[in-house]
KELOZA-848285 format. One record per residue (C-alpha): residue in one letter; x, y, z; chain; residue number from 1. Coordinates in steps of 0.25 Angstrom, whole numbers. Each point is the difference from the previous one (the first is absolute). Layout:
BEGIN
SITE  r     px     py     pz  c    k
SITE  a      X      Y      Z  A  NUM
...
***
This chain:
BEGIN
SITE  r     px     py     pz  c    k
SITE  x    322   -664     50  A    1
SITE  x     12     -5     10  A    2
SITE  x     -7    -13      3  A    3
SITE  x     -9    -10     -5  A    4
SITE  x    -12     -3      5  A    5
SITE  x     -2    -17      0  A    6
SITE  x    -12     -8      0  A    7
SITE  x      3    -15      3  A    8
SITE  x    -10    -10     -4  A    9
SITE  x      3    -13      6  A   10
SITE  x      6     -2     14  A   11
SITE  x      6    -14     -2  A   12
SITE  x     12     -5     -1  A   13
SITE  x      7     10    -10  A   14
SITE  x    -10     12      4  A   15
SITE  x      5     -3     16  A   16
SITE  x     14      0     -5  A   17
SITE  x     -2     13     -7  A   18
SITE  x     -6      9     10  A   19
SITE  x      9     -3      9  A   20
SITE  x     11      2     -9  A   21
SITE  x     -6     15     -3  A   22
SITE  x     -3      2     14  A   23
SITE  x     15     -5      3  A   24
SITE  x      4     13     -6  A   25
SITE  x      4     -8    -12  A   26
SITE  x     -5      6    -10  A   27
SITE  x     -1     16      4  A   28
SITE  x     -8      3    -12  A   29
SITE  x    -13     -6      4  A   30
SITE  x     -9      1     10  A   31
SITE  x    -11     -9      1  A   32
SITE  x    -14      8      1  A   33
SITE  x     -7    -13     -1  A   34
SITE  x     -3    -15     -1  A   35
SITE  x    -11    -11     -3  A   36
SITE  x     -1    -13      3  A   37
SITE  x    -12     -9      0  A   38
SITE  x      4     -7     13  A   39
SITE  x     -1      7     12  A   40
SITE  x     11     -7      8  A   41
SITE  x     10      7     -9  A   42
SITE  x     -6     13      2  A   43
SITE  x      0      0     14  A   44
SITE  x     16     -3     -2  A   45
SITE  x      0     10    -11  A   46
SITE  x     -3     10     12  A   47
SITE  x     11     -2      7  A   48
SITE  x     10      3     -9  A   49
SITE  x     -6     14     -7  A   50
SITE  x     -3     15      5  A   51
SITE  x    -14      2      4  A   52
SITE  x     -6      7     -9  A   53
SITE  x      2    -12    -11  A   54
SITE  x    -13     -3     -6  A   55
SITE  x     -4    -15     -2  A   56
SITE  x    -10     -7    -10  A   57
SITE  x     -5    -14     -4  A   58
SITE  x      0      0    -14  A   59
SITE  x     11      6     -8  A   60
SITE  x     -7      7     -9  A   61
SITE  x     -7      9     11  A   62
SITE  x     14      3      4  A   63
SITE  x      2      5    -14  A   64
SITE  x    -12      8      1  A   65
SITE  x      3      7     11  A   66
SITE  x     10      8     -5  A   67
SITE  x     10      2     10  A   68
SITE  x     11     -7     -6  A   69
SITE  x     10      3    -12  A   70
SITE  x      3    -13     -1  A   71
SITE  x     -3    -16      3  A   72
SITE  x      6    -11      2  A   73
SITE  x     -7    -12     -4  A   74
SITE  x      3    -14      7  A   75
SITE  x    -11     -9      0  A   76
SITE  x     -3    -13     -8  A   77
SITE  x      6     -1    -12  A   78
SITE  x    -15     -1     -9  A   79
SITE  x     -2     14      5  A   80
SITE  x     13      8     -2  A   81
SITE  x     -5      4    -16  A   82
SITE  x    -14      5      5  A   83
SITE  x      5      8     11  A   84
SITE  x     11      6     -9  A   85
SITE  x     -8      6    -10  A   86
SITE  x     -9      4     10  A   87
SITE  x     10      7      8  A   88
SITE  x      5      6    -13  A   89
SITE  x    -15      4     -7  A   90
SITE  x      0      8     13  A   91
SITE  x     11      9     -1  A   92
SITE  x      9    -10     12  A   93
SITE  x     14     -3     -4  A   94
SITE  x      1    -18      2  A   95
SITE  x     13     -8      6  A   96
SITE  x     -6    -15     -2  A   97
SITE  x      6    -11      8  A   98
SITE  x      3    -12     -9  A   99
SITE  x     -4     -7     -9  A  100
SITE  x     -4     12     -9  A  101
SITE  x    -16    -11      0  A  102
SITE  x     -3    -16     -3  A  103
SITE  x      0      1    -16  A  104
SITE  x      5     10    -12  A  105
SITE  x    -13      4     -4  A  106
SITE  x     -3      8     12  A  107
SITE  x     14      5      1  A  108
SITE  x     -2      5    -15  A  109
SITE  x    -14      8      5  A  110
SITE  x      9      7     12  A  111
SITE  x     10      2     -8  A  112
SITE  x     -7      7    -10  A  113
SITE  x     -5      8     11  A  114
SITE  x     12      4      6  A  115
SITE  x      4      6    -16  A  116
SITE  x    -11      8      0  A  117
SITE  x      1      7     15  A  118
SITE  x     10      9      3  A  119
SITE  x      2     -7     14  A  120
SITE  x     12     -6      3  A  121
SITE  x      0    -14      1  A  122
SITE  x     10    -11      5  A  123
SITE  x      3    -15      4  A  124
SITE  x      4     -6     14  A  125
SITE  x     12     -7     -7  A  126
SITE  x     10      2     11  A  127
SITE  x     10    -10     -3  A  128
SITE  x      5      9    -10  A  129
SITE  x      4      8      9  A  130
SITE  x     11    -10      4  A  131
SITE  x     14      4     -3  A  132
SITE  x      2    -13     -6  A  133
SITE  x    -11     -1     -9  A  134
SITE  x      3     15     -5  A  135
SITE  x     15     -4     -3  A  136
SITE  x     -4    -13     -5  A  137
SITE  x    -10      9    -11  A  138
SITE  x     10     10     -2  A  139
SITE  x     10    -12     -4  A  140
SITE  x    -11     -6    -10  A  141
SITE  x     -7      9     -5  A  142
SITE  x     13      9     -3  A  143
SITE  x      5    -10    -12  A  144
SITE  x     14      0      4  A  145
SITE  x     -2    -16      3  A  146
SITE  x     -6      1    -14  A  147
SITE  x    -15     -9     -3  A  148
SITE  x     -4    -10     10  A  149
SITE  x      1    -13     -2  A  150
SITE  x     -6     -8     12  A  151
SITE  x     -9      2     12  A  152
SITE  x     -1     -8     12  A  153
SITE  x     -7      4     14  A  154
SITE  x     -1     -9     11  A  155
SITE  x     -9      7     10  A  156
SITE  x     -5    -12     10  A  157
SITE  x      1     10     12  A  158
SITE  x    -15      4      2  A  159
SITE  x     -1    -11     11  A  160
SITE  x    -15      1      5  A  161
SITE  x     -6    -11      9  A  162
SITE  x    -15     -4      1  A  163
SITE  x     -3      9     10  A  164
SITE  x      4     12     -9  A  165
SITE  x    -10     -5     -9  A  166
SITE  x    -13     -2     10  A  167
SITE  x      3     14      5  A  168
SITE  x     -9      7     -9  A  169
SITE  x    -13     -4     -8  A  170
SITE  x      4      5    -12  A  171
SITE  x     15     -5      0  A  172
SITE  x      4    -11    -11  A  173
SITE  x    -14     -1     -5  A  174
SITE  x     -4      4    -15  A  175
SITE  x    -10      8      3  A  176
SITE  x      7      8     12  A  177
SITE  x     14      1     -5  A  178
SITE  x     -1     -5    -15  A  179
SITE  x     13     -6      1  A  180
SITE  x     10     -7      9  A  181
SITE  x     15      2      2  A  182
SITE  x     -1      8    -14  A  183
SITE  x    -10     10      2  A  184
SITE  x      4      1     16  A  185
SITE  x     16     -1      2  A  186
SITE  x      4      0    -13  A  187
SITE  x     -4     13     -6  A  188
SITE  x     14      6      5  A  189
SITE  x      6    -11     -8  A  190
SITE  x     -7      0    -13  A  191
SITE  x      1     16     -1  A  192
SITE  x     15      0      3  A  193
SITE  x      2    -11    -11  A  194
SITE  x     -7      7    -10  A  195
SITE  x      9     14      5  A  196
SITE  x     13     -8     -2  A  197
SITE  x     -3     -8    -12  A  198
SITE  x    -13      7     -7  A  199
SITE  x    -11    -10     -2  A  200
SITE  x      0    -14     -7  A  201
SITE  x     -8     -5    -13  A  202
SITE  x     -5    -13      5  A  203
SITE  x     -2     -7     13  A  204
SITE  x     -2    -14      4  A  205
SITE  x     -2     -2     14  A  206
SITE  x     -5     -9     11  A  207
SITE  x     -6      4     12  A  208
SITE  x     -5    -10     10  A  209
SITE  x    -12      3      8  A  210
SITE  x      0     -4     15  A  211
SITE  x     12     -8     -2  A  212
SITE  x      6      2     13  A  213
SITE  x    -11      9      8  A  214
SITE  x    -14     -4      1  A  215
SITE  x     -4     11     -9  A  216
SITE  x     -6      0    -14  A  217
SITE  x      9      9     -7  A  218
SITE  x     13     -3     -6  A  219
SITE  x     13      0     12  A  220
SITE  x     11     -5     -9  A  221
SITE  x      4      5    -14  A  222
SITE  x     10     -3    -11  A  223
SITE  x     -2      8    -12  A  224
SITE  x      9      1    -14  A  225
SITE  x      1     12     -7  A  226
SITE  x      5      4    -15  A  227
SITE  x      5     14     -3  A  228
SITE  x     -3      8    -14  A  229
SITE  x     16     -3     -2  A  230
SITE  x      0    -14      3  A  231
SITE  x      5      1     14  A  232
SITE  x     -6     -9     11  A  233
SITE  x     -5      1     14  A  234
SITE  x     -4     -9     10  A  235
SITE  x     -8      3     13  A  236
SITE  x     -2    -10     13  A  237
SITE  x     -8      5     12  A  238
SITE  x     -6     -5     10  A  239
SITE  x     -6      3     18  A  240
SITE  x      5    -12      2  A  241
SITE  x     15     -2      0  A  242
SITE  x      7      0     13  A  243
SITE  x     10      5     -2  A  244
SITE  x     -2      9    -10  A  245
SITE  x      9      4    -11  A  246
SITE  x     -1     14     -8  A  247
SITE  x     12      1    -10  A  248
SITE  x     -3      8    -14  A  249
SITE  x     10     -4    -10  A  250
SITE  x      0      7    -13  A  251
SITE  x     11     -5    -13  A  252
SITE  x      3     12     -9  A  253
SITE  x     10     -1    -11  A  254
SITE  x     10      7      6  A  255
SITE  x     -2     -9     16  A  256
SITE  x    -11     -2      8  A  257
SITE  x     -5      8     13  A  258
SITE  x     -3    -10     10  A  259
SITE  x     -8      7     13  A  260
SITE  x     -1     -8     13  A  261
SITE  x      2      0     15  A  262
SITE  x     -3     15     -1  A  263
SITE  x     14      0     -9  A  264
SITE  x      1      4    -15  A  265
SITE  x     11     -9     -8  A  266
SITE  x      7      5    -13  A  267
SITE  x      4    -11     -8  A  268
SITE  x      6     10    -11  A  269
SITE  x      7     -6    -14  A  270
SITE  x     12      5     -7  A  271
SITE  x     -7      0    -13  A  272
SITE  x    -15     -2     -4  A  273
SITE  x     -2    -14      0  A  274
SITE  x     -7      1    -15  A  275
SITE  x     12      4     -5  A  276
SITE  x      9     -9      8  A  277
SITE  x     -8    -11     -6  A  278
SITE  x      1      2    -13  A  279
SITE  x     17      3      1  A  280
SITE  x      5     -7      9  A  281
SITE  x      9    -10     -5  A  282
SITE  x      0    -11     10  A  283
SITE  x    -13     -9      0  A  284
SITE  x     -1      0     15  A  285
SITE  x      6     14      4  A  286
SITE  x     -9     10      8  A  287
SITE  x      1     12      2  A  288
SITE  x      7      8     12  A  289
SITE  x     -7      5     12  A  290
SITE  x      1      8     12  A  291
SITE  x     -8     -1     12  A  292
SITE  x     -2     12      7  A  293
SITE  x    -13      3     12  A  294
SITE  x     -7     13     -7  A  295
SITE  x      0     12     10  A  296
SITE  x    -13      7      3  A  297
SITE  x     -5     14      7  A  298
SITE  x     -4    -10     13  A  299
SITE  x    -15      9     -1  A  300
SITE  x    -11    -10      1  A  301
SITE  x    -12      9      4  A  302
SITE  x    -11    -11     -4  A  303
SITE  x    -16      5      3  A  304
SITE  x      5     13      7  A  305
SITE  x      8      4    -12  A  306
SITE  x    -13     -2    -10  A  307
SITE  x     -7      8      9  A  308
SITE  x     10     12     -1  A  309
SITE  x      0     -1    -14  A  310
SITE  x    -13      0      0  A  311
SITE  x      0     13      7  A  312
SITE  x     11      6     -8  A  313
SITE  x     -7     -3    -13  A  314
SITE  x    -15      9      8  A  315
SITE  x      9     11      3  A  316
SITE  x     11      1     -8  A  317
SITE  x     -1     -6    -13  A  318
SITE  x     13    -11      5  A  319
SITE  x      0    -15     -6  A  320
SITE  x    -10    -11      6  A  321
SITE  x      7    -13      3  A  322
SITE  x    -10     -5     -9  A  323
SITE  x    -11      6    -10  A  324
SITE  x    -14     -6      3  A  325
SITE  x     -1     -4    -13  A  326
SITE  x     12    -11      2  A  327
SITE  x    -10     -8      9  A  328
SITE  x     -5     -7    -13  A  329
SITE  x     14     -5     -4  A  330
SITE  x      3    -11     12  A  331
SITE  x    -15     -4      0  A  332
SITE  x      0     -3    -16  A  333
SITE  x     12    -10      3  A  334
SITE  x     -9     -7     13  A  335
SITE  x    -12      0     -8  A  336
SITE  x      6     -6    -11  A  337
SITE  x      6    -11      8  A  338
SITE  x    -12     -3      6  A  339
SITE  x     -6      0    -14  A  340
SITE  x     11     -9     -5  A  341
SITE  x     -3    -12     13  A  342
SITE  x    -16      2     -1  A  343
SITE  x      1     -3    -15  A  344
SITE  x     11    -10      1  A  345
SITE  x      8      7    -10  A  346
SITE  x     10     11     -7  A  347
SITE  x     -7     14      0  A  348
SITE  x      5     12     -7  A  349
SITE  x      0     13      6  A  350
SITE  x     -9      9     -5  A  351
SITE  x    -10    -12      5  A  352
SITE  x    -15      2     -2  A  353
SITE  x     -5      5     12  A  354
SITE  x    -14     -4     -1  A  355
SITE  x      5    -14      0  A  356
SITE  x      8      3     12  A  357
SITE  x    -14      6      7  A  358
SITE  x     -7    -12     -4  A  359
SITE  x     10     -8      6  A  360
SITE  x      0      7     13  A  361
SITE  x    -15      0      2  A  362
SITE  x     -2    -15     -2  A  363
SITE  x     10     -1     14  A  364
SITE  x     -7     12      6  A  365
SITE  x    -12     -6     -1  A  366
SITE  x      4    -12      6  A  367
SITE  x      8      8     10  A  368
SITE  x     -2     -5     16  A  369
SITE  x     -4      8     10  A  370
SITE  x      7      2     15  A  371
SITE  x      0      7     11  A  372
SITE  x     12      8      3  A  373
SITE  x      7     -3     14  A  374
SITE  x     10     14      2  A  375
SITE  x      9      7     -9  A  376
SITE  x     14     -5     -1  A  377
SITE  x     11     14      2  A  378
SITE  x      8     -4    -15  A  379
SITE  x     16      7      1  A  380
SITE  x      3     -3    -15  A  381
SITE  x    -11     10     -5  A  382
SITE  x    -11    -11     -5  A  383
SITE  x    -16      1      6  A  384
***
């Protein structure tokens, strides 16, 4: 096989970007054989931009069914990633789901379990690890040269959205469409990345705001604590409502801190290791020498086009995915969790009970209002 064949089910926002991007030449590995979408308008674009021959199906199970793909892409609603992976995968089709990996950890847990038992390869839509800052800014952490950290702080208040974005679709910021808001929509990239540099926290307490700024019922502003299995600390502050926005990632290590912002990586790097400066220093209110330095990167930031190559490589050569599949679960447990934390106005440990979480999450889906949606709303920052 030189090429892999590609279903796309879901011609939305990131489904439209990523068929152009593979019929850019982007991604010269794949070639798309077919594509299903529920809505007709966006077949009859989907037409325009993919050979002739290119099959096209409602439902994306039929598309499974058909058997002329290798592979699918899944980009719809995020209730329906799970069901559609394992289906995929029961069917002998290799899955690249969009994020977020589904709407609660329990069904992410079935799909995982799935993917172990099938020999298919299976990955995650995380693209902003391609970014050659966040991969140097993992390297840095993840390495230990900076020894354990200490602190976590990310301020990431650039998902400006107004309140047209959200009437563009009738199952946006509701929880029965979407399940979520700026969590479970915008901020998948984050939690995944924060949980890639830092591993995941013991406990959260968190508040989330529904409809504070937006006519919407589910939460657009966030600002959650976190507590590490070493007794570091973390804080997290989102929000579509900031203009301007502010994305800066600032991690305290005991050797310095990384501080990532204005598409810059800072090294704030100590002489010695704070821990042992503390204890021997002589001088009650010394500190520590510090150089300041601008960490140099390979400049590569291939974003969706470079998970889909991977994604390739992986089919045909056995190569590294961006991310495993099975990652997907990881950044979700931090969002359901905060969301647990301000639903039940309180600290939750991690593992939380995900039947309480369910529970909770049915109560507002139940209570979900419908709406009618006006368009669809082309998003350049990779979010539905």
């Amino acid at each position: 096989m030189e090429k892999v064949r590609l279903g796309i089910i879901g011609i939305g926002n990131m489904g439209t970007n990523h068929l152009k991007s593979i019929q850019e030449g982007k991604v010269p590995e794949i070639e798309v054989t077919a594509v299903a979408d529920r809505e007709d308008g966006r077949i009859a674009w989907a037409k325009e931009y993919v050979p002739a021959e290119t099959l096209f199906f409602k439902e994306g199970t039929d598309l499974i069914d058909a058997g002329v793909c290798d592979a699918v892409l899944i980009a719809v609603p995020h209730y329906q990633h799970p069901e559609l992976t394992i289906y995929a995968m029961e069917h002998g089709h290799h899955v690249l789901c969009e994020k977020p990996a589904g709407v609660y950890t329990a069904q992410v847990r079935k799909m995982n379990e799935a993917a172990q038992k099938s020999d298919r390869v299976f990955a995650m839509m995380f693209n902003q690890r391609t970014n050659c800052i966040y991969r140097k800014l993992h390297e840095l952490v993840t390495g230990k040269e900076l020894g354990a950290i200490k602190r976590v702080n990310w301020i990431v208040t650039d998902w400006y959205r107004t309140q047209s974005y959200y009437d563009s679709g009738s199952w946006r910021a509701t929880w029965d469409g979407e399940g979520g808001g700026v969590l479970l929509n915008q901020c998948p990239h984050n939690m995944d990345l924060l949980q890639w540099f830092c591993g995941m926290p013991d406990k959260v307490r968190a508040f989330c705001h529904n409809g504070k700024w937006h006519d919407i019922e589910v939460e657009d502003d966030v600002t959650a604590y976190l507590e590490y299995p070493n007794g570091a600390t973390g804080v997290f502050v989102t929000s579509t409502a900031d203009a301007p926005g502010t994305n800066r990632f600032e991690i305290t290590m005991e050797m310095g801190k990384l501080v990532c912002e204005n598409d810059r990586l800072m090294l704030y790097k100590l002489a010695e290791n704070e821990r042992t400066f503390c204890k021997t220093a002589k001088g009650g209110f010394d500190t520590p020498e510090c150089t300041v330095t601008e960490v140099e990167t390979d400049g590569v930031n291939e974003q969706h086009a470079g998970v889909l190559k991977a994604f390739a490589g992986r089919i045909l050569r056995g190569t590294p995915l961006v991310a495993e599949g099975e990652e997907g679960i990881n950044g979700l447990t931090l969002s359901n969790a905060m969301h647990l934390s301000s639903w039940l106005n309180r600290e939750v440990e991690i593992p939380f009970d995900e039947n309480l979480f369910l529970e909770e999450l049915n109560k507002r889906r139940a209570a979900s209002r419908k709406k009618e949606g006006t368009g669809v709303v082309f998003d350049t920052q990779g979010s539905y």
